[in-house]
C-alpha positions in Angstrom: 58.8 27.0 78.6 56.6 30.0 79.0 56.8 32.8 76.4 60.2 35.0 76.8 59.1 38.2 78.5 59.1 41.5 76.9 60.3 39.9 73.4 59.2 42.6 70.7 56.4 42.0 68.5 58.0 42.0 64.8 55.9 41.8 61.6 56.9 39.3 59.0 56.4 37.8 56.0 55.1 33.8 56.4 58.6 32.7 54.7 60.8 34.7 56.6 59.3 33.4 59.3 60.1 30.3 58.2 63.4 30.8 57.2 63.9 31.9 61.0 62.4 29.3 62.4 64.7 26.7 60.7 68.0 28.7 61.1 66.9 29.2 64.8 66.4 25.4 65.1 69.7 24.6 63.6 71.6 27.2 65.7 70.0 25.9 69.3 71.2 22.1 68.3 74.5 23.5 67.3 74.3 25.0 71.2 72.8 22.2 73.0 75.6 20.2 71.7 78.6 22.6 72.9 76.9 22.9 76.8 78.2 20.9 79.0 75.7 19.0 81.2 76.0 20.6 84.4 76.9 19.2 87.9 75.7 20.0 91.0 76.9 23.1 92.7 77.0 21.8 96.4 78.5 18.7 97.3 77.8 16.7 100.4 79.4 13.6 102.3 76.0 11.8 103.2 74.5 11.9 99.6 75.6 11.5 95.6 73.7 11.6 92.8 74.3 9.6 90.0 75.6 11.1 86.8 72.3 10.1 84.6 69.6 11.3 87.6 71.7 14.2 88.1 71.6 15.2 84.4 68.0 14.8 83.9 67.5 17.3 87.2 70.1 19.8 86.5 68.5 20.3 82.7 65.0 20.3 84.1 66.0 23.1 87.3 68.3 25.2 84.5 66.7 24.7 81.1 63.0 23.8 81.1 63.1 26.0 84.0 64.7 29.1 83.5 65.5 31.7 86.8 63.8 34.5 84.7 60.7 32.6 83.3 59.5 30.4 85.8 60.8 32.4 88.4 63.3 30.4 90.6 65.9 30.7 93.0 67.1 26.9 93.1 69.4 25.0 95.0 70.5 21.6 93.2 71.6 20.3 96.8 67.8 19.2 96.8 64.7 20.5 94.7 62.4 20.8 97.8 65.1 23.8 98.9 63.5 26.1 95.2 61.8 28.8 96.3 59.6 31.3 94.0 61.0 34.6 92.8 58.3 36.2 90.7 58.2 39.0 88.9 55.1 40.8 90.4 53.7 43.1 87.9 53.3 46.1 90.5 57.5 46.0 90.6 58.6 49.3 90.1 60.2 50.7 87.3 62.6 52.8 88.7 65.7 53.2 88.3 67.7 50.5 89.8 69.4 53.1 91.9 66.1 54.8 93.1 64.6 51.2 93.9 66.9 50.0 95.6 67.9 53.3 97.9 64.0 52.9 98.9 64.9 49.8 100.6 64.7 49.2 104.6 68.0 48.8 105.5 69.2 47.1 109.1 72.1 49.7 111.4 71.1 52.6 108.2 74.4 54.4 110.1 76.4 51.1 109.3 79.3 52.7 107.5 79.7 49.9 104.6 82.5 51.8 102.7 85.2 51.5 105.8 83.9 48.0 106.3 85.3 46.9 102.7 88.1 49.1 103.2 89.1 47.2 106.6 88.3 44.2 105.1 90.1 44.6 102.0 93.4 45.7 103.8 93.0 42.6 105.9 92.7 40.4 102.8 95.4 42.4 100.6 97.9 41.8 103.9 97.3 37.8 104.0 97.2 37.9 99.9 100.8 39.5 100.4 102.3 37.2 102.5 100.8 33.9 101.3 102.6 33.5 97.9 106.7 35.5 98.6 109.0 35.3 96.1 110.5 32.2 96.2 112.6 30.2 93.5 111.4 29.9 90.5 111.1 34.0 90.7 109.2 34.7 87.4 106.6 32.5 88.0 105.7 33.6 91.4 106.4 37.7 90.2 103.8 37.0 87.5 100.8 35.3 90.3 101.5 38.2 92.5 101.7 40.9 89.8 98.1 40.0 88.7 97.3 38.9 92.9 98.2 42.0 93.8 97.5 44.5 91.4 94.1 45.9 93.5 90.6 45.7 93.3 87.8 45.8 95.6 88.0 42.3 97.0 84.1 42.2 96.8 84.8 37.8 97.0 86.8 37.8 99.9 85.2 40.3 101.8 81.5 38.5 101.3 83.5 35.3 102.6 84.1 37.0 105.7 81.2 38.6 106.3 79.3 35.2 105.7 81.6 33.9 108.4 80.8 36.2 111.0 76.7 36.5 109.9 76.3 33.1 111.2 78.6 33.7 114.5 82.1 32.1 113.3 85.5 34.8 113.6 86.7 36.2 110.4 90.2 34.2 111.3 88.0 30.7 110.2 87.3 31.8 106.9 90.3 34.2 105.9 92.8 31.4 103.7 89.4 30.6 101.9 88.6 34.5 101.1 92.2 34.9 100.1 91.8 31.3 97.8 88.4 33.0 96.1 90.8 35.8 95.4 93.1 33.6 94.1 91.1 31.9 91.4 89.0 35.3 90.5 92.7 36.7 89.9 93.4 33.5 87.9 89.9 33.8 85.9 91.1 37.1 84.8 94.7 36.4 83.7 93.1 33.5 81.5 90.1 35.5 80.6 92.6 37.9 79.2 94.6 35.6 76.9 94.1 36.3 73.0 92.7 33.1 72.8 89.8 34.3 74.7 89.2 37.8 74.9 92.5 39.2 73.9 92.6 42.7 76.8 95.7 44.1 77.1 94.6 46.1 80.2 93.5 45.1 83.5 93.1 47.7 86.1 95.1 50.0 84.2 98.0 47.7 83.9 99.5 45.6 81.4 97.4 42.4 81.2 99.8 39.3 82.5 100.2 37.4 79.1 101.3 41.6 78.1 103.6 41.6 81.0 104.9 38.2 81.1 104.0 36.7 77.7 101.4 33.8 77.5 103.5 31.0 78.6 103.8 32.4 81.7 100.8 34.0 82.3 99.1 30.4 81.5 100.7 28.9 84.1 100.5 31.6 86.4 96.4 31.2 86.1 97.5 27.6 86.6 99.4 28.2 90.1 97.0 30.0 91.8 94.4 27.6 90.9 96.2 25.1 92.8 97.2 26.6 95.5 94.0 28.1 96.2 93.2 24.3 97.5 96.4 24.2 99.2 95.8 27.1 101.5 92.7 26.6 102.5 93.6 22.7 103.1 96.7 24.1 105.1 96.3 27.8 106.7 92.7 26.7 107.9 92.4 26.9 111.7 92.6 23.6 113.3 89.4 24.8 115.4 87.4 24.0 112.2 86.3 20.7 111.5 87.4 18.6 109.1 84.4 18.1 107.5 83.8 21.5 107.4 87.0 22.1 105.6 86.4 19.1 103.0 82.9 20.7 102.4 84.0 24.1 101.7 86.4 22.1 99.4 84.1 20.7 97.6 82.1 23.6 96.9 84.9 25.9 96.0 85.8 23.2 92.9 82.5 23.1 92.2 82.4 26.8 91.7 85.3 26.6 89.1 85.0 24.1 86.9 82.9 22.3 84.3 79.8 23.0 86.6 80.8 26.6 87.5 82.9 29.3 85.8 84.6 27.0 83.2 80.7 26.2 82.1 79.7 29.4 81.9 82.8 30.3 79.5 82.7 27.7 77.4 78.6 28.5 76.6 79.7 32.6 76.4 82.3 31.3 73.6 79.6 29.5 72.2 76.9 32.5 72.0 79.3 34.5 70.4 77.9 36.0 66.9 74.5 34.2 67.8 71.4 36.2 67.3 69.1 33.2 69.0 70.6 33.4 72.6 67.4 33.1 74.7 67.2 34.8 78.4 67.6 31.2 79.3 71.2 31.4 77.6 71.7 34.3 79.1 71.1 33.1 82.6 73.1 29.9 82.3 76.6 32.0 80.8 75.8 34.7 84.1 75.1 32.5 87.2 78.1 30.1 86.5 81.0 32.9 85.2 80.1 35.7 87.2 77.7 34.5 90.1 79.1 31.1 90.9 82.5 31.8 92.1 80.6 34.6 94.2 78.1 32.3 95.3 81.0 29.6 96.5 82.6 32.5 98.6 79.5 33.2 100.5 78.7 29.3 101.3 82.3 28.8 102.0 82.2 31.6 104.6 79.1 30.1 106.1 80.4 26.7 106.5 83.6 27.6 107.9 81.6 29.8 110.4 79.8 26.8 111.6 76.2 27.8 109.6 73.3 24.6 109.8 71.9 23.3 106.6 69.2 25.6 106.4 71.6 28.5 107.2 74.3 27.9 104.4 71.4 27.4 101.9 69.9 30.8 102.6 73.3 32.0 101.8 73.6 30.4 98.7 70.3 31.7 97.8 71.0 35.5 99.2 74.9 35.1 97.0 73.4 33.5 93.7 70.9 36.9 93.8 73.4 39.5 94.3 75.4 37.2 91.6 73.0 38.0 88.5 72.1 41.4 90.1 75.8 42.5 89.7 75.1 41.6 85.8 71.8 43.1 85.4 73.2 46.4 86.6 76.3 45.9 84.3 74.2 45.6 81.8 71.6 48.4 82.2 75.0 51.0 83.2 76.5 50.0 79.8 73.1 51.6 78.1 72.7 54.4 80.2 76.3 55.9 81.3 79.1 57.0 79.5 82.5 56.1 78.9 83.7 58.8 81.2 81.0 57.7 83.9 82.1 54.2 83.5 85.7 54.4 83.7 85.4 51.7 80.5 83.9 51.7 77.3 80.4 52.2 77.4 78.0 50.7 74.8 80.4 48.0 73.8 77.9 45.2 74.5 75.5 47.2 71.9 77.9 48.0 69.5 79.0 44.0 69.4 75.2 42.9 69.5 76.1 40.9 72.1 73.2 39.5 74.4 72.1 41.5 77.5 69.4 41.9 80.0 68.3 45.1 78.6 68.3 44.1 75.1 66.6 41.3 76.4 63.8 42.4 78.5 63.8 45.6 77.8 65.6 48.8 79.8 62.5 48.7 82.1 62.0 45.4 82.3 65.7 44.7 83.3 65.2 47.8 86.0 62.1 45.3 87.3 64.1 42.1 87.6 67.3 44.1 89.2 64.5 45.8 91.7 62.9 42.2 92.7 66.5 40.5 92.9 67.3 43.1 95.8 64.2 42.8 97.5 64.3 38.6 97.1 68.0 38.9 98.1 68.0 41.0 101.4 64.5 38.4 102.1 67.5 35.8 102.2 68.8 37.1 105.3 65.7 37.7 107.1 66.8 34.7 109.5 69.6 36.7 110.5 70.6 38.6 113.2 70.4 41.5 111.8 73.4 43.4 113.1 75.7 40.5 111.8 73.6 40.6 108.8 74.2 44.4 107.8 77.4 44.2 105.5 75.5 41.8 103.4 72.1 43.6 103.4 74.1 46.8 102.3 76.1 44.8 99.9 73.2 44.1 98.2 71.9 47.4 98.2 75.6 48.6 97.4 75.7 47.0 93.7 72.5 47.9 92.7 72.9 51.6 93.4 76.7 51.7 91.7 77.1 54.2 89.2 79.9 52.0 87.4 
């Protein structure tokens, strides 16, 4: 593994050095033996891999090779589909917001904020009338307390506009945008719990488990979970294929569990307090709890819009960019903003010591890697039409400017 960029140059005495050395040792097996191997994140009628080959590959792509370091956008689906991503040294250092508003943008009169709006109200309507309040009450009250409670929809509306980038109609795709909803809600109502991070606010509201109390809010998270499946499975047009359906299936329970957001908790649990997580740590806990599920909802909307091979992998490429930019910039506005800027506390990653990009890399360095994952991102989409193509082109361009 190449030499972690920007890590500080400390001077040290030949025993501390070697006292770190061993307790860094120690604390990596200690972590190696909590991960859970990963699976692979696209699954596919025509071809399996088995469980030992697939381990060896998935620890070679994720660990020996690290998305920062060695500078990769990979696809498990097949290693021939990596492309480079490398940090060029003439990448500005910016701000992230700077960078990215000097970007050539497709339709630059394409009014993104009344497209999420539409889009949002046309998600928020199907959320409403998918789960009514039937019998047992309190169980469905508490899914659609947390379902319903707002948000920007950024999930669902990507699944859309994937849809629609590769020529399908919005109506293909719009159970599985409302089923990425579904399970984002349920990742926060468990995410909540004191067992894991113990909020008692979400969105200004009561937390579920607050609302509810834990028993129900458990198997509230549980609920949706399931019938995220069942809708797509269900309310899917019968103009999409059924191989189509079973695909986007597949790659939404992918996204969730042990080889998606479920991995990338169980490692963040397992950082906690640790003063060795490496930027290849780092990557791991980000692109499976907070890109995957994002990822899954651009594929999704690209298969259900009929998208070719090539097509939905450019996707996936394009969503698993705009996944870790999302956290780069999280991290860099939790250094520079304030609380009031925010809306949240600010500095409470720094004030827990808890592992960023910025403490990583370095505030600049962290600006460079945001400022290539636009660029590398929007590259995705090149293929495109690029009128179908401008909600996600702005998208991208649309997290990395956000002020909070």
């Amino acid at each position: 593994v190449p030499p972690v960029l920007y890590k500080p140059q400390t001077q040290s005495s030949p025993q501390s050095n070697k006292q770190r050395t061993e307790q860094s040792t120690n604390t990596k097996l200690k972590r190696e033996q909590s991960k859970p191997a990963m699976a692979s994140s696209s699954f596919s009628a025509t071809a399996t891999i088995s469980s030992s080959h697939h381990h060896h590959q998935s620890q070679s792509l994720l660990f020996n090779k690290p998305f920062i370091h060695n500078s990769f956008i990979f696809s498990k689906k097949s290693p021939s589909l990596r492309q480079p991503l490398k940090l060029r040294a003439s990448a500005s250092v910016a701000p992230v917001d700077q960078t990215a508003a000097a970007l050539p943008l497709p339709l630059p009169d394409f009014d993104f904020k009344d497209y999420m709006l539409t889009k949002a109200d046309r998600v928020n309507a199907a959320l409403d009338q998918s789960i009514p309040l039937a019998h047992p009450i309190k169980i469905h009250e508490a899914m659609r307390y947390s379902l319903l409670a707002g948000g920007k929809r950024v999930r669902p509306v990507l699944c859309l506009a994937a849809c629609e980038m590769v020529g399908g109609d919005e109506s293909l795709a719009l159970p599985m945008a409302c089923a990425t909803e579904m399970i984002h809600t349920m990742s926060l109502i468990h995410d909540d719990l004191p067992c894991m991070d113990n909020d008692d606010l979400r969105r200004g509201l009561p937390t579920n488990h607050k609302k509810y109390g834990e028993d129900t809010a458990i198997l509230a998270g549980d609920a949706l979970l399931s019938f995220s499946f069942e809708h797509v499975a269900v309310r899917t047009p019968k103009t999409v294929s059924p191989d189509r359906v079973v695909r986007a299936i597949a790659e939404l329970g992918s996204a969730v569990g042990s080889a998606g957001l479920v991995a990338g908790q169980i490692v963040d649990i397992a950082s906690e307090g640790d003063e060795d997580v490496t930027l290849e740590d780092l990557e791991y806990i980000h692109i499976h709890k907070t890109a995957r599920l994002l990822e899954a909802a651009v594929v999704c909307g690209a298969i259900l819009g009929g998208a070719d091979d090539e097509s939905v992998e450019r996707a996936r490429r394009y969503s698993r960019c705009v996944g870790l930019l999302f956290q780069v910039v999280d991290d860099i506005l939790d250094v520079t903003k304030s609380s009031e800027e925010l809306g949240k506390t600010a500095g409470k990653d720094l004030a827990s010591d808890k592992a960023t990009y910025p403490k990583l890399l370095g505030l600049e360095g962290a600006r460079r890697f945001a400022a290539e994952l636009v660029d590398r991102a929007n590259g995705e989409l090149a293929g495109f039409d690029p009128a179908k193509a401008a909600p996600l082109y702005h998208f991208a361009n649309y997290i990395a400017t956000r002020q909070n």
